[in-house]
C-alpha positions in Angstrom: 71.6 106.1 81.7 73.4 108.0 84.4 75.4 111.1 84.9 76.3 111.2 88.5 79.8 112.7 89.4 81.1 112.1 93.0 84.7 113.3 94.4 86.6 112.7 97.6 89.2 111.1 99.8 90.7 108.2 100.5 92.8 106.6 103.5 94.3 103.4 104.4 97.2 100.5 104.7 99.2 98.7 103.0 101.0 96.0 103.2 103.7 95.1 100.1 106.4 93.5 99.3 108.9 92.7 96.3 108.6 89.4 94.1 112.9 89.2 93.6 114.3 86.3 91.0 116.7 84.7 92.4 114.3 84.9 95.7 114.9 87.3 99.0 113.2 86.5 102.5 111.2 88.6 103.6 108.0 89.9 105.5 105.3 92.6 104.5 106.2 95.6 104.6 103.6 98.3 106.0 103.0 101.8 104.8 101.1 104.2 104.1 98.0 104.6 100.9 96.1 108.0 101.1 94.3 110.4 98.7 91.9 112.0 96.3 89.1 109.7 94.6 86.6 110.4 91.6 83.7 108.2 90.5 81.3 108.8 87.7 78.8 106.0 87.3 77.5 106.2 83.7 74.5 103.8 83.6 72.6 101.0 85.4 72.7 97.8 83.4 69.9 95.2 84.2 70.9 95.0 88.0 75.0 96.2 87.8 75.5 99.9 88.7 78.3 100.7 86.1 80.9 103.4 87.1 84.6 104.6 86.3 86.4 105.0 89.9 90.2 106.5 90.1 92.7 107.8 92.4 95.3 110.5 92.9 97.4 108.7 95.9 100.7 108.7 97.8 101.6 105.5 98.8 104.3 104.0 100.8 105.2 100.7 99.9 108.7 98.6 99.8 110.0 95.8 101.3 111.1 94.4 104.5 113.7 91.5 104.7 113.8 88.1 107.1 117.6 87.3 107.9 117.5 83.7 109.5 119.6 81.1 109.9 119.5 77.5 108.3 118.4 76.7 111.5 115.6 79.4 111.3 116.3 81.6 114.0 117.5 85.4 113.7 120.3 86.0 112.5 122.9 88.3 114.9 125.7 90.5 114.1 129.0 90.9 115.7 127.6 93.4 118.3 124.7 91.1 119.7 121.9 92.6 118.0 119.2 91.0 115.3 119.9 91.8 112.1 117.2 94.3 110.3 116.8 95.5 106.9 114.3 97.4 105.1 113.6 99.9 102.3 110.7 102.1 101.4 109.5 103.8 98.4 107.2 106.2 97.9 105.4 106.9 95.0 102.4 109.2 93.3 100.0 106.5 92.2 97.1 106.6 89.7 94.7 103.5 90.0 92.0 103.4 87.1 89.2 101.2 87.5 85.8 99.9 85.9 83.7 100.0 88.4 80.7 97.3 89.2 78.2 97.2 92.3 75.1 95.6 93.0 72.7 96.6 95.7 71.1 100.3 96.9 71.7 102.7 94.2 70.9 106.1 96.1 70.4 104.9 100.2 72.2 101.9 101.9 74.5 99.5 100.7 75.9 97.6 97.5 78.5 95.6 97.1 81.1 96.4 94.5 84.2 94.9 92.3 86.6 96.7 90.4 89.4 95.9 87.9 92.0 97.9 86.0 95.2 99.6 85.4 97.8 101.2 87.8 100.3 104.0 87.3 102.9 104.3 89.8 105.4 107.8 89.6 108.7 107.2 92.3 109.3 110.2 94.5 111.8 109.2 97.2 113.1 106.5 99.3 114.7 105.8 102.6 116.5 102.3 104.0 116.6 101.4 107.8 119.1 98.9 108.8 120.9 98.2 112.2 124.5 97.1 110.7 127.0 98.0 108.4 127.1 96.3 105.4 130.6 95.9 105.5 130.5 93.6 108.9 127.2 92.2 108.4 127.0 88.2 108.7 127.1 86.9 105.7 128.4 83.0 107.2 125.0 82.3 109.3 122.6 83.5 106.9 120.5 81.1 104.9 119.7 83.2 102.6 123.0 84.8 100.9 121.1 87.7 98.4 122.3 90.9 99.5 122.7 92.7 96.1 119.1 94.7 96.6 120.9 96.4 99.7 123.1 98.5 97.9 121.3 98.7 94.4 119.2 102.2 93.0 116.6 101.8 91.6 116.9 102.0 88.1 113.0 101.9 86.6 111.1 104.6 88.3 107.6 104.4 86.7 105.8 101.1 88.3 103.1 99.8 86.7 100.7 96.7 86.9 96.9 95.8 87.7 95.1 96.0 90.6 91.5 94.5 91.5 89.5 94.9 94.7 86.3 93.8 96.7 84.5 96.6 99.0 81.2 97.9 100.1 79.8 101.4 99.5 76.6 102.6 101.7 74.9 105.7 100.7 73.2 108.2 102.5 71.0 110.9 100.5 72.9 114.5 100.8 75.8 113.3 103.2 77.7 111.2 100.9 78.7 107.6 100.2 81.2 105.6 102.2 83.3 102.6 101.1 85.8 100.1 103.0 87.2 98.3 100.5 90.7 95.4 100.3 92.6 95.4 97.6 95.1 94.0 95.4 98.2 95.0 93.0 100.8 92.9 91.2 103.2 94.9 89.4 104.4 93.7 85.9 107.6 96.4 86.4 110.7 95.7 87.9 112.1 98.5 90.1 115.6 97.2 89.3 117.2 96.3 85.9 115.8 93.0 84.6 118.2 92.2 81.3 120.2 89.0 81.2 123.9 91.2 82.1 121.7 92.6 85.3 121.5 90.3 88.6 117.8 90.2 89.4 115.3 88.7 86.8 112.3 90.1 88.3 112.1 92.7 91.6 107.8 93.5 90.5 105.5 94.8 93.7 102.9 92.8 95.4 100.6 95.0 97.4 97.7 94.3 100.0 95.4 97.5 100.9 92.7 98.0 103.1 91.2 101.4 102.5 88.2 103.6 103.6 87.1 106.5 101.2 84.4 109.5 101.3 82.7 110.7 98.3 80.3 113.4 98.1 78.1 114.1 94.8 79.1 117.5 92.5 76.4 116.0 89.8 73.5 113.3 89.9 70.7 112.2 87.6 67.1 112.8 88.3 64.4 110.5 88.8 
């Protein structure tokens, strides 16, 4: 059995993108994952430190598209420049995970897994794009999807599951430190999915690499 409480803060990057049906080029898109972390390990079983580990975070994710050519160079408008598009979206997220690490329970390291559920509440958005989309070049593009340009997005809670692979080391009465990569597939769409709507599937796929602190606020006694 164990009763240890620990709180503290998270930082890192992330790197995302959207999974569109019919398919749109692009690259990852980078942004911003930061916030407040809780984790309350509740037993040791056999060798596997059990915990519950969540997250309070604002992250910055989106998409970011490639314009080529059939002949797979960059595509140009009419006044000479590359063509760029991108669009992010920012969200209030609330990862909830079971928790499982093997190693140092109370000084030095353990390596960890966790799996579960992610909430994701939309806050704002912003697009950055170098031409108008009334001029842009539609005739050299290989890839003729543009309806996600101009679209809203229509489904503004995002949800899915996320699972990651980290290390935690521990240092008695300083705190515990983790690095840890992770990924999220959403099973939402941010855009309408029915059959009279154009996209059949705009879900996130997200890549994080994140550091967070945790200090304890309770912890069993020997």
């Amino acid at each position: 059995y164990r009763n240890n409480l620990s709180i503290g803060c998270n930082v890192g990057y992330s790197l995302s993108n959207v999974g569109f049906n019919p398919k749109v080029s692009q690259s990852m898109h980078g942004g911003i994952n930061a916030g407040l972390s809780i984790k309350y390990v509740c037993e040791k079983y056999f060798s596997t430190i059990c915990s519950i580990y969540g997250e309070i975070n604002y992250a910055s994710m989106g998409w970011k598209q490639n314009i080529p050519t059939s002949k797979n160079e960059q595509v140009t408008n009419t006044n000479g420049t590359i063509e760029e598009y991108s669009r992010t979206l920012n969200y209030l997220q609330i990862p909830i995970f079971a928790h499982l690490a093997w190693g140092r329970e109370t000084r030095g390291a353990q390596f960890f897994f966790q799996l579960g559920p992610q909430m994701g509440f939309y806050l704002s958005e912003s697009t950055q794009s170098n031409y108008d989309p009334a001029t842009r070049n539609l005739s050299d593009r290989a890839n003729k999807v543009i309806e996600q340009e101009s679209m809203a997005v229509e489904h503004k809670f995002d949800y899915g599951i996320a699972a990651g692979l980290g290390v935690e080391y521990s240092v008695p009465r300083v705190g515990h430190f983790l690095l840890e990569g992770r990924y999220y597939y959403g099973l939402g769409s941010i855009f309408g999915e029915s059959k009279r709507d154009y996209f059949g599937r705009s879900n996130f796929g997200n890549i994080v690499v994140k550091m967070a602190y945790l200090f304890d606020l309770t912890r069993t006694a020997k």
